[in-house]
C-alpha positions in Angstrom: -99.7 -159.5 -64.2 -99.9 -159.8 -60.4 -100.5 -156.3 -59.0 -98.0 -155.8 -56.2 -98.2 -153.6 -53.5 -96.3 -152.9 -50.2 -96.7 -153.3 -46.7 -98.5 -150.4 -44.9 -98.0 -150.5 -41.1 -100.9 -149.7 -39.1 -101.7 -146.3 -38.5 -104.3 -147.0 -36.3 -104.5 -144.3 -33.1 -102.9 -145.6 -30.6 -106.1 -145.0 -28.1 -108.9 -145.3 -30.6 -110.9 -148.3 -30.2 -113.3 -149.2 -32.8 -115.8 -150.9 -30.9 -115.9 -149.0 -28.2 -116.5 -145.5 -30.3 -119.1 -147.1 -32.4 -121.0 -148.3 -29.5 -121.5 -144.6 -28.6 -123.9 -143.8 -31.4 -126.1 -145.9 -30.0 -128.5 -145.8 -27.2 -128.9 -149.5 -26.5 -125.8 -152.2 -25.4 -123.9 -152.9 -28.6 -124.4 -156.8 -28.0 -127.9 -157.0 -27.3 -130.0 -159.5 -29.1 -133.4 -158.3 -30.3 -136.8 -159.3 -28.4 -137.7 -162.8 -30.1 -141.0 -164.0 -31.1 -142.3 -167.4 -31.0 -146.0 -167.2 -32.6 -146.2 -166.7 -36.2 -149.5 -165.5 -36.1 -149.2 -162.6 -33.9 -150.3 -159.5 -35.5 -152.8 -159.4 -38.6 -150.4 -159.4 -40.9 -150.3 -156.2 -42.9 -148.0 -153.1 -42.5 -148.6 -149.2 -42.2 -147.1 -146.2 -42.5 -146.8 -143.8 -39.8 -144.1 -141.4 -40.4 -145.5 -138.1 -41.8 -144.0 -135.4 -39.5 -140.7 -135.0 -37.5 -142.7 -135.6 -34.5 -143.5 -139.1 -36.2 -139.5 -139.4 -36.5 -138.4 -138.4 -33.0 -141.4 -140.7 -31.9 -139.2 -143.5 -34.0 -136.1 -142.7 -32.9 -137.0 -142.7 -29.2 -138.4 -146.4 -29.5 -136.8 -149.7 -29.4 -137.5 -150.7 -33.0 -135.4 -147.8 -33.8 -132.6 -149.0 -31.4 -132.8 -152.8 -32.1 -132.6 -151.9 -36.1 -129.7 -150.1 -35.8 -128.2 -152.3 -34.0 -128.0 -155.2 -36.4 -126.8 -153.2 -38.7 -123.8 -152.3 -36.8 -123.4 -155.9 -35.6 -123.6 -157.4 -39.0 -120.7 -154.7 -39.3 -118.7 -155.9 -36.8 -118.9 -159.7 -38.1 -117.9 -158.7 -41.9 -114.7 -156.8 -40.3 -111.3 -157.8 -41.8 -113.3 -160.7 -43.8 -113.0 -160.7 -48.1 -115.7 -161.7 -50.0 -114.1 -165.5 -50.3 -113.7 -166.0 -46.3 -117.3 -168.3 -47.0 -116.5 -169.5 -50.0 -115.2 -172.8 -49.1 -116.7 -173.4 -45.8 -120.4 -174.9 -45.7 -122.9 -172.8 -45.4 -126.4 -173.5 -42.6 -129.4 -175.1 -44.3 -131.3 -171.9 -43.8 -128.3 -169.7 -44.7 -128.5 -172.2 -48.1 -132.3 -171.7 -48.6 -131.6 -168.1 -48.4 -129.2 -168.2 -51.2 -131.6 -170.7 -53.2 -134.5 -167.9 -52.8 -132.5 -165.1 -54.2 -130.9 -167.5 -57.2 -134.7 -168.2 -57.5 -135.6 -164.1 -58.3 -132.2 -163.7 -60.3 -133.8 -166.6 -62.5 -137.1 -164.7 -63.0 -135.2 -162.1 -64.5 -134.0 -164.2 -67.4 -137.8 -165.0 -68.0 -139.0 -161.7 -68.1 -136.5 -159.7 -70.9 -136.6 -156.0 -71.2 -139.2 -154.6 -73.5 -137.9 -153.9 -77.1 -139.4 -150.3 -76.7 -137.6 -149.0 -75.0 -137.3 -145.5 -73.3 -134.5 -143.6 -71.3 -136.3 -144.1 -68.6 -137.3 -147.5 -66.2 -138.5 -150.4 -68.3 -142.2 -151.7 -68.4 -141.0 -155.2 -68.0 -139.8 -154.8 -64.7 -143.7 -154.5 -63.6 -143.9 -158.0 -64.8 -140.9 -159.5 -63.3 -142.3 -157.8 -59.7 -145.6 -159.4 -60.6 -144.1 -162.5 -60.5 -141.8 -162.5 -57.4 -145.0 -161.0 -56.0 -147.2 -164.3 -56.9 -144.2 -166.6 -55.8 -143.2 -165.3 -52.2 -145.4 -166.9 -50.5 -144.4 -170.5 -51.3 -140.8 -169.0 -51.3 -141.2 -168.3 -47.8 -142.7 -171.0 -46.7 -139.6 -172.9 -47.9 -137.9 -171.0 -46.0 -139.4 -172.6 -42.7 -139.8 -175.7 -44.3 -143.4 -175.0 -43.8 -145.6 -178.3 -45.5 -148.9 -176.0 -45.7 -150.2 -176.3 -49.4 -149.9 -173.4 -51.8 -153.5 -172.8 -51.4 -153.6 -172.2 -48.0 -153.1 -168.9 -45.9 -149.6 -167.4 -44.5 -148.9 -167.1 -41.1 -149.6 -163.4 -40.2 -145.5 -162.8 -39.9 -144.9 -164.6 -43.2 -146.8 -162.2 -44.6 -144.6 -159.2 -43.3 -141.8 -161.0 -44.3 -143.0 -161.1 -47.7 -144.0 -157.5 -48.1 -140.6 -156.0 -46.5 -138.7 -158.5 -49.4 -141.1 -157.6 -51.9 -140.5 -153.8 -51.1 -136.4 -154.2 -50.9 -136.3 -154.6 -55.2 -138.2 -150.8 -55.6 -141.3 -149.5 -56.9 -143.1 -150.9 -59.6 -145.1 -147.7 -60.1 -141.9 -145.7 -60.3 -139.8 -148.0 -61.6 -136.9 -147.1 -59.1 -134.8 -147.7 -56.5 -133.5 -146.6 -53.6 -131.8 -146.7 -50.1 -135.4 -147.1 -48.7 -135.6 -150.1 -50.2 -132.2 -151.2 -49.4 -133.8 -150.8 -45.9 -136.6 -153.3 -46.6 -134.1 -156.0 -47.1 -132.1 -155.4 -43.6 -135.9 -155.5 -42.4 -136.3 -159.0 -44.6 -133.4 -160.2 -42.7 -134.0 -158.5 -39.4 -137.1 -160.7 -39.7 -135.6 -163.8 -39.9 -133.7 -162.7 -36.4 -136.7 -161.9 -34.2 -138.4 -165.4 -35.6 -135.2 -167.0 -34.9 -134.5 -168.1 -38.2 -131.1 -166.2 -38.2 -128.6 -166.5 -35.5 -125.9 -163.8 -34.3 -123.0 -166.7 -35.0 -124.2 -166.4 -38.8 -124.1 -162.5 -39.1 -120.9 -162.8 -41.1 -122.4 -164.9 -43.7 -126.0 -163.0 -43.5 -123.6 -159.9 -44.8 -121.0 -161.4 -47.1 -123.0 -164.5 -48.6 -126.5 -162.9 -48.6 -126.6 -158.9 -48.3 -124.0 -159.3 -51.2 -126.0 -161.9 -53.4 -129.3 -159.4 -52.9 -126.8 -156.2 -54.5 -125.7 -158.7 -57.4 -129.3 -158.9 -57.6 -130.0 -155.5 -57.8 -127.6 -154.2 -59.8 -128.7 -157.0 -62.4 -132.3 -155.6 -61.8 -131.0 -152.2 -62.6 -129.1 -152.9 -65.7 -131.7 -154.7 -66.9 -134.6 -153.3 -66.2 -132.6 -149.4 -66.2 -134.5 -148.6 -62.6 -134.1 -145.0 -61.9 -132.6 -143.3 -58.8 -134.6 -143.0 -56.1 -134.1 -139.7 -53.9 -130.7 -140.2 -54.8 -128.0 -136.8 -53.6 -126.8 -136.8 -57.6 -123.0 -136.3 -57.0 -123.0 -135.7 -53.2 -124.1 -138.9 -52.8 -122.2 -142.3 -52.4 -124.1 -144.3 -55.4 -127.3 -143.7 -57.4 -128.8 -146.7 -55.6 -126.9 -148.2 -52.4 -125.5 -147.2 -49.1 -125.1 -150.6 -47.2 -122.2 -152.3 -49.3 -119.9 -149.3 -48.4 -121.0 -149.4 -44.7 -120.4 -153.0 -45.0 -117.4 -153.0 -47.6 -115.6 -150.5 -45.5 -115.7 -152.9 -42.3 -114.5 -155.4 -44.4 -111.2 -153.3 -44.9 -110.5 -152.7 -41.8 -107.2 -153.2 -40.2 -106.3 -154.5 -44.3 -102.6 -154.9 -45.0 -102.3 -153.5 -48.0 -105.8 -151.1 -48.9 -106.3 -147.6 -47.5 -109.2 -145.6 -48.3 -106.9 -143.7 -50.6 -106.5 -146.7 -52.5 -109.8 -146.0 -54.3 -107.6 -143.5 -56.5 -105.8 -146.2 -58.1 -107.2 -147.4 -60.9 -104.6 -150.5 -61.1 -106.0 -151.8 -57.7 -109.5 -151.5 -58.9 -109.0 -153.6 -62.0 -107.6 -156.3 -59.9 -108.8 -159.2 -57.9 -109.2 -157.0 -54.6 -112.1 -155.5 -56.5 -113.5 -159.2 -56.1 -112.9 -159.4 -52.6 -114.0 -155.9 -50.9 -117.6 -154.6 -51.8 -116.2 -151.0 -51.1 -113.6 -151.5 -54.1 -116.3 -153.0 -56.0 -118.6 -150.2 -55.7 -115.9 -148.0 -57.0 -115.3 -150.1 -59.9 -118.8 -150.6 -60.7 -119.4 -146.7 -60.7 -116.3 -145.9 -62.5 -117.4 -148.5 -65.2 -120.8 -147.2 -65.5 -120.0 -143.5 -65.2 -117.9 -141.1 -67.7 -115.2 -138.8 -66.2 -113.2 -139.3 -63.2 -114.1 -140.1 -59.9 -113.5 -136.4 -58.7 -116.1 -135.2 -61.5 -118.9 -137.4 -60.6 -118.1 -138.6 -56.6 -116.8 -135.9 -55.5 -118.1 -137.4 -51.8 -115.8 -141.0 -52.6 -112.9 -139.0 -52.9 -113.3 -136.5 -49.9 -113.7 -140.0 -48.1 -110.6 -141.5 -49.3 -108.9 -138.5 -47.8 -109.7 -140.6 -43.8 -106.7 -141.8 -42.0 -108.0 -145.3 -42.1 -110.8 -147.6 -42.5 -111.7 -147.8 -38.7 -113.0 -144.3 -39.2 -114.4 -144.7 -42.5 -116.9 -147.1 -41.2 -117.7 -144.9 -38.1 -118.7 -141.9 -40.7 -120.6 -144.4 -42.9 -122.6 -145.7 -39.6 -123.1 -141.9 -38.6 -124.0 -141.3 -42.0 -126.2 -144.0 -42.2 -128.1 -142.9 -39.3 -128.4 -139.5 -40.5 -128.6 -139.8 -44.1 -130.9 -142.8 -44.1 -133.1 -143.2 -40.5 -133.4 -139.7 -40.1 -134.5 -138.2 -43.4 -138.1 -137.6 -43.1 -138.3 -138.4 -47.3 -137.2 -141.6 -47.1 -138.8 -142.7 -43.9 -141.7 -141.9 -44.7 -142.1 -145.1 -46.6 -140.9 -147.2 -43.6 -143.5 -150.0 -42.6 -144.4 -151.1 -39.6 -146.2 -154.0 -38.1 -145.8 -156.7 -35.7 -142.0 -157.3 -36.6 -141.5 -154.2 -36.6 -143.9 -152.1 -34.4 -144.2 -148.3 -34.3 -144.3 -147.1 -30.6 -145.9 -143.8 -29.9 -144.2 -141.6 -27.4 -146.7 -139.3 -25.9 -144.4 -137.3 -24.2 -142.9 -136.1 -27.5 -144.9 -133.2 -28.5 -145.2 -131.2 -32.0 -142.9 -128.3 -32.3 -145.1 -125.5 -33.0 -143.1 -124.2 -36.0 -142.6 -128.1 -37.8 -146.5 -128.4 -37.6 -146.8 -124.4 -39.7 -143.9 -125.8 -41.9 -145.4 -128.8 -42.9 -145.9 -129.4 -45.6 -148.0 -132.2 -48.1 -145.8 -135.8 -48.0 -144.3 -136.3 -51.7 -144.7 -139.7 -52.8 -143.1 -139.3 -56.2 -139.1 -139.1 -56.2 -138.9 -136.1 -58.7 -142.0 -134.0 -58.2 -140.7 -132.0 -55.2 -140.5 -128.6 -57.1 -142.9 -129.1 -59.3 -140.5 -131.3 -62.6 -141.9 -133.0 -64.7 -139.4 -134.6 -66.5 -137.9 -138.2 -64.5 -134.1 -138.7 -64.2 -133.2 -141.6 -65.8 -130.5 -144.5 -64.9 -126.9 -143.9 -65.4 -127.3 -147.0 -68.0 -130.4 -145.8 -69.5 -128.4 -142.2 -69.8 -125.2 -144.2 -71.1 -127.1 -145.9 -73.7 -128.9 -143.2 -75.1 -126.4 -140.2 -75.1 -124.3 -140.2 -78.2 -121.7 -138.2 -76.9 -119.4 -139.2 -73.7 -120.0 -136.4 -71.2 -118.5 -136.8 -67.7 -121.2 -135.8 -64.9 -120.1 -132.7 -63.0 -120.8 -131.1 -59.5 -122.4 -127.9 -61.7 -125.0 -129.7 -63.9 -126.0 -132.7 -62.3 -129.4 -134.9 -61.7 -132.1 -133.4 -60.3 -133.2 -135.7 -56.7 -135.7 -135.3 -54.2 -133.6 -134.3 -51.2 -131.9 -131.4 -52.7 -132.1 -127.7 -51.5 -133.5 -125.4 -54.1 -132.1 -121.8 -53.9 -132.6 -118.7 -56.2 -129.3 -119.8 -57.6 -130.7 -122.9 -59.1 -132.6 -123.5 -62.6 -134.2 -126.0 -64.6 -133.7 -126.9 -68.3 -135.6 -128.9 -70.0 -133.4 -129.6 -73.5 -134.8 -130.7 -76.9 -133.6 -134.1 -76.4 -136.4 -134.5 -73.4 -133.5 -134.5 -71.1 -133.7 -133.0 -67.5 -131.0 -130.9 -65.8 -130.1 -129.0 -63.0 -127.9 -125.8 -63.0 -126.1 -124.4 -59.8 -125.4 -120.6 -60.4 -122.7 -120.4 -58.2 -122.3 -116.5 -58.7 -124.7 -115.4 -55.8 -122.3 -114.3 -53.2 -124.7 -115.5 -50.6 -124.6 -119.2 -51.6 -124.5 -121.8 -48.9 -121.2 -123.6 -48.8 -121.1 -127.4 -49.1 -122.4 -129.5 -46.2 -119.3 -130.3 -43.7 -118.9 -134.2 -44.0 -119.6 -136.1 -40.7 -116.8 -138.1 -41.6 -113.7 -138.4 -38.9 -110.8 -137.1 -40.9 -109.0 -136.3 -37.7 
């Protein structure tokens, strides 16, 4: 049955341009290639971490790393807007976009090799240390291919090559962990950022970098998660977009954008999920995906997905998910912690940004481990490892929900540990003196 719906005239403001208002939460000029580098042996070739205070982060956010990064993002944005999924699909793709796409069917292979454990626990699966052991021992020749390099296996990496290899290798989680997270989602804009300041990647091919190979990593991923049941990393539980990602809505929203027929509150409508447009739009398919793996309703268990669908238009939507992005993502001291820098991407101290007096008595010990923050023992496990293993069907709810690294503990909150070695979070909502829910950055006006 072909699922038809009308004609929505634009609603667009009159006044409001897109370009022009997203080019505002940015310091640098919104078309401005990155600094280039020509020698691929610049550097030594290994990357550090150098985020552990807020002064660390202003230092970041006051540098041109900072300001180049984010700008890619928001121009592979801009070159994904009012394009579907199949805009590429029957035009011929660049030899390097090509190699690209070989390299991640090459790691979506590996997977097949390396089969989930038979023991298996509600939690992240051993076997995924072996399949990252082995995209570990292949990069380097995987890279090289990329450049059509002729250097033997044998023989040593050019120092950039290397940091290429470490920001992919990081972009498919933590073997120690066994999750995965928006950090890492990071490491793969790094990946590709990468290929831009070596000049692999050009600005005329953003559109394809986002909607041929951003979209073939997340099929990637979410194969790696089923799989291999990674766990959430620093996920928000319920207030958050999705256990894992961020990028395909920041990207799947620009896609929409100026869209005939699809308004944000389209995500309500179960019959335009189940159709082809979920094929076409990575927004829609995010939706789907979540209400597949997920009991309840969308309201129950992405409660933030609906308060979203509630924006006049997509224009806006994608302006909240860039200011969210930059808040929610390159601002939270948790998850950029982990950020590596090198010769790619440098860290430039700012000496003239000094510690605030009251962050350095606040400071506190840097948490490596997603769920250790108040002292839990117990790991979340994936939505598919919790699916599996829980006999009874019971839709997630704002009041009982996963316990993640970034939340606020009050004296409202408790932990159970059940019989059934599961881990949950209560909200007591009866203390009068309760914060209210964070006020969404999103433009509903």
């Amino acid at each position: 049955m072909t699922l038809t719906i009308p004609t929505i005239k634009n609603i667009n403001d009159s006044n409001y341009n897109h370009k022009d208002v997203i080019s505002k939460l940015t310091d640098e000029n919104i078309d401005k290639e990155p600094v280039t580098i020509r020698n691929v042996d610049s550097g030594t070739g290994e990357l550090n971490k150098y985020i552990s205070s807020k002064r660390d982060l202003k230092c970041f956010h006051a540098s041109s790393t900072y300001s180049e990064l984010l700008n890619f993002v928001i121009q592979l944005s801009f070159d994904c807007e009012g394009k579907s999924l199949y805009f590429y699909k029957d035009k011929q793709h660049s030899n390097h976009i090509n190699t690209l796409l070989q390299l991640l069917n090459r790691l979506d292979k590996i997977i097949d090799e390396v089969p989930p454990k038979p023991v298996r626990t509600r939690f992240g699966n051993e076997a995924f240390v072996e399949w990252y052991n082995r995209v570990e021992s292949e990069l380097p020749n995987l890279i090289n291919t990329l450049f059509n390099s002729n250097s033997n296996s044998g023989s040593e990496l050019p120092n950039l090559y290397k940091e290429l290899c470490v920001y992919l290798l990081h972009s498919f989680g933590d073997k120690i962990r066994i999750d995965y997270g928006s950090g890492h989602e990071l490491n793969f804009i790094c990946f590709l950022f990468g290929l831009v300041k070596l000049q692999y990647l050009q600005r005329s091919e953003y559109g394809e970098v986002v909607l041929c190979v951003f979209y073939s990593y997340l099929n990637l991923m979410r194969k790696l998660q089923k799989t291999y049941w990674l766990e959430p990393a620093g996920s928000h539980g319920v207030w958050g977009l999705d256990d894992y990602h961020f990028l395909p809505f920041l990207f799947g929203s620009s896609q929409l954008i100026e869209h005939k027929y699809i308004r944000p509150k389209s995500i309500r409508n179960q019959e335009i999920l189940s159709s082809n447009y979920s094929k076409e739009y990575m927004y829609l398919e995010c939706i789907d995906f979540i209400m597949k793996v997920k009991s309840g309703s969308l309201l129950e268990h992405s409660p933030m997905l609906v308060d979203i669908s509630g924006v006049r238009n997509w224009s806006k939507v994608n302006e909240g998910m860039i200011k969210m992005f930059k808040q929610e993502v390159l601002s939270k001291l948790p998850i950029m912690q982990h950020f590596l820098f090198g010769t790619l991407l440098p860290f430039i101290d700012n000496p003239e940004i000094l510690d605030d007096p009251m962050d350095v008595l606040e400071r506190k010990p840097i948490v490596t481990h997603s769920f250790s923050c108040c002292g839990c023992v117990d790991k979340v496990p994936s939505v598919f490892a919790a699916n599996t293993f829980n006999s009874q069907d019971k839709p997630l709810s704002h009041t009982n929900h996963e316990h993640t690294q970034e939340h606020e503990h009050t004296d409202s909150c408790s932990h159970n540990n059940n019989n059934n070695n599961t881990h949950s979070h209560n909200h007591n909502n009866n203390n009068n003196n309760s914060k209210p829910p964070q006020k969404s950055i999103l433009p509903f006006d």
